[in-house]
N, C-alpha and C positions, 0 to 999 in steps of 0.2 A: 743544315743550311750551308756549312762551308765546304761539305765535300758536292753538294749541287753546283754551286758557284766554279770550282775548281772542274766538273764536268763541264758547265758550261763554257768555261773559257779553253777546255781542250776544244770542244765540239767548234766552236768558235773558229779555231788557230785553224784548225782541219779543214773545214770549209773553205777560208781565206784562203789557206795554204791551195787545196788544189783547184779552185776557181782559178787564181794568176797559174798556175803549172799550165791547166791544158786551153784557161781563154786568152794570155800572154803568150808564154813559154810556148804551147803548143798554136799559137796563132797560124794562119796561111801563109799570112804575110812573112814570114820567117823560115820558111819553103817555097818559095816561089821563087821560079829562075829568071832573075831581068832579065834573061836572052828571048826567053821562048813564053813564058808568063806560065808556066806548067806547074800546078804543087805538086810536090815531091818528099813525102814524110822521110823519104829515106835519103835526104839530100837537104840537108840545113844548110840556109844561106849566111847566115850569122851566129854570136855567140846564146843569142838565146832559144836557136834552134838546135844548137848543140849537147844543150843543157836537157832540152826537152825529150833529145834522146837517150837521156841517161832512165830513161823508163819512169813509172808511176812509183816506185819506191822512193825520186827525187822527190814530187810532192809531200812525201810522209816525212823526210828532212825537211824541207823548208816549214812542214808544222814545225819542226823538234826547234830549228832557230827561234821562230815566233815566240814559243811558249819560254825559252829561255828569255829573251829578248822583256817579255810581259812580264815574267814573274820576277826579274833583277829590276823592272820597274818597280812594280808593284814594292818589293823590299826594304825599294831606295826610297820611298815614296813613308812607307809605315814605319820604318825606320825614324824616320826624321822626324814626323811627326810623335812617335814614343819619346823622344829629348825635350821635347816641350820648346816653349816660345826663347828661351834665353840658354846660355851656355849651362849644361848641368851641374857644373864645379860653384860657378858664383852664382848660382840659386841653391847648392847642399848649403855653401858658406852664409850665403843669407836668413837663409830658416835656422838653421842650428844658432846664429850671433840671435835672431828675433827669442829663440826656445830660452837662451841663456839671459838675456833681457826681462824674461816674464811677461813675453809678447805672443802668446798661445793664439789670442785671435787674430794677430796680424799674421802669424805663419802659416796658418791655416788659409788666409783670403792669401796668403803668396801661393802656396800650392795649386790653391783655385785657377791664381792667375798665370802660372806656367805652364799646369797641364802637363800631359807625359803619364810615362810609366814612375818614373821614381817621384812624380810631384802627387798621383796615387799614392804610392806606397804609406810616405812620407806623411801627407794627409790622413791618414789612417789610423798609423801610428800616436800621430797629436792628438787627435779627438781621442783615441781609446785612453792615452796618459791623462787628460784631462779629465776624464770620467775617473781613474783608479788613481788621480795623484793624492788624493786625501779619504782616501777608503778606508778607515780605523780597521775595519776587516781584514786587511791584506797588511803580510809584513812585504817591507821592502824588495824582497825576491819576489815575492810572488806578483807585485806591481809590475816589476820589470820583465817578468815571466810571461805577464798577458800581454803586455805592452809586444814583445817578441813572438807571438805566440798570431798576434792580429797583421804581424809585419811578414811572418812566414806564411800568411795563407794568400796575402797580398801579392809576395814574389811569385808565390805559385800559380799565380792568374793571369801577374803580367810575363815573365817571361816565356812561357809558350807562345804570346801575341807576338814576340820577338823572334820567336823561331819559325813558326809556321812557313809553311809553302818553299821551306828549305830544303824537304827529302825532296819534292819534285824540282827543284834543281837539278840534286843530284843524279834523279834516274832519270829523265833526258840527257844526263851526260853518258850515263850508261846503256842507255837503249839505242842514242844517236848512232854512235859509234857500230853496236851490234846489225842498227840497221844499215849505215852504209857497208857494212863487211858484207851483209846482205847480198845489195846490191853490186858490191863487188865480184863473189862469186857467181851471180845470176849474169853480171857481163861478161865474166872470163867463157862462162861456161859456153854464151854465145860465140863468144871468140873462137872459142876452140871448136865449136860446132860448125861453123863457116870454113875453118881450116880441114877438116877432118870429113866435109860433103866430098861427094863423089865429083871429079871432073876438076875446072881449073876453080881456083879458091878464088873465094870473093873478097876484093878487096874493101869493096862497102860494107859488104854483112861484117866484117872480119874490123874494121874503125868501128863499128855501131857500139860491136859488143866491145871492144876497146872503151869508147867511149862512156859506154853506160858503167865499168867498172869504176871507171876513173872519175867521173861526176857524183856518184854515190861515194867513193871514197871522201872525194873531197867537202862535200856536205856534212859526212856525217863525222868531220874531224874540227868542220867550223862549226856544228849546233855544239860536240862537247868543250872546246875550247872556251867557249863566250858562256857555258853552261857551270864547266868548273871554278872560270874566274870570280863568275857571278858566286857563285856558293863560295869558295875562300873566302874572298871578298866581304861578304854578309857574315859571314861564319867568325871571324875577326873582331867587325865591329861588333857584332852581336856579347862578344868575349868582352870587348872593352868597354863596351854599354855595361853587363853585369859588373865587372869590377866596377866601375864607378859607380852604381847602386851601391855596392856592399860596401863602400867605402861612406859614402852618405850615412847608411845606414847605424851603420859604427858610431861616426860620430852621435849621430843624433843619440844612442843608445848611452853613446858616454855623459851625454849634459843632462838625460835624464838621470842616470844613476846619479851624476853631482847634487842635481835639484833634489831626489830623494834622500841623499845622506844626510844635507846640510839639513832636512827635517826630521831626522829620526834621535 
């Protein structure tokens, strides 16, 4: 389901992408000479006629922006919502004072009510100590052992949801770039093909392929720029997000072990 989703929203970008490229970008109106009213694909009258000469490889960039553009949404967006409704610091401090309280069911409806990845976690944790706090079966380690054991399958659920959709950051940073070099040598290549015809050299053919080098350049340096910041960026908070779990986590793992010594 999420690699369809993530098809869909390339297929998506792509579309978008070269609809504005050639019913924009490539519009009449952006060849037409107010002297004479003539279009002239090889004679752009403004800047998004200029653009439009940097060939169909520009459209494949302005996908690569979009889909950076969407998926540091998307990020920003799932991010925020994994922290839950209040700051994660004074909701760990709150649960862990309710655990050391003998307030099992109020921490549990807190968890409820913040929601997130670590109000998960956290939740999980409680009800499984709640079920093994007085299990004559189990010595003390091994209470602590489940209790740990229910908190490790929980990380391993929620942190992937916190990483996802971050390699595709990273290879629009890296395809961007390949494709505007692309396009960079497919303009040189005209360039120098306009220099090197027989007879006098054209100065239009010879800007075109100028141009097409130069606009694919510059495309495919602004999809990886806003690509890579985005992935640092996520890749960061995603770091600071885990520590702050594992530091919850600690604690809570400490006031259970107090809660079990003071009964053994």
């Amino acid at each position: 389901m999420k690699n369809l989703t993530n098809l869909l929203i390339i297929t998506l970008c792509l579309i978008v992408a070269y609809v504005f490229f050639y019913m924009v970008l490539g519009a009449d109106a952006n060849f037409t000479d107010p002297k004479t009213g003539v279009v002239d694909f090889h004679n752009p009258q403004n800047a998004m006629g200029m653009v439009f000469t940097g060939g169909p490889l520009v459209g494949l960039l302005i996908a690569c922006v979009l889909l950076a553009i969407t998926y540091a949404v998307e990020r920003w967006l799932s991010i925020s919502k994994a922290k839950g409704k209040a700051s994660m610091d004074v909701f760990a401090k709150e649960v862990v004072k309710l655990v050391e309280g003998n307030k099992l069911g109020d921490a549990v409806k807190a968890c409820e009510n913040q929601r997130g990845s670590l109000a998960n976690v956290l939740r999980e944790a409680i009800l499984r100590f709640q079920h093994v706090e007085n299990d004559s079966s189990m010595n003390v380690e091994q209470r602590l052992g489940e209790v740990q054991r229910i908190i490790d399958e929980n990380m391993n659920l929620e942190t992937p949801l916190l990483e996802k959709n971050l390699v595709i950051l990273s290879t629009v940073a890296s395809i961007s770039t390949m494709i505007g070099l692309l396009g960079t040598t497919v303009g040189m290549i005209r360039a120098f093909a306009a220099l090197g015809a027989g007879g006098t050299v054209s100065a239009q053919q010879l800007s075109i392929g100028i141009s097409e080098a130069l606009y694919n350049t510059a495309g495919g340096l602004l999809a990886a720029i806003i690509s890579i910041v985005a992935y640092n960026m996520f890749t960061t908070m995603v770091d600071n997000f885990t520590y702050q779990m594992d530091e919850a986590i600690l604690s809570l793992n400490e006031t259970f072990s107090i809660r079990l010594g003071s009964k053994a």
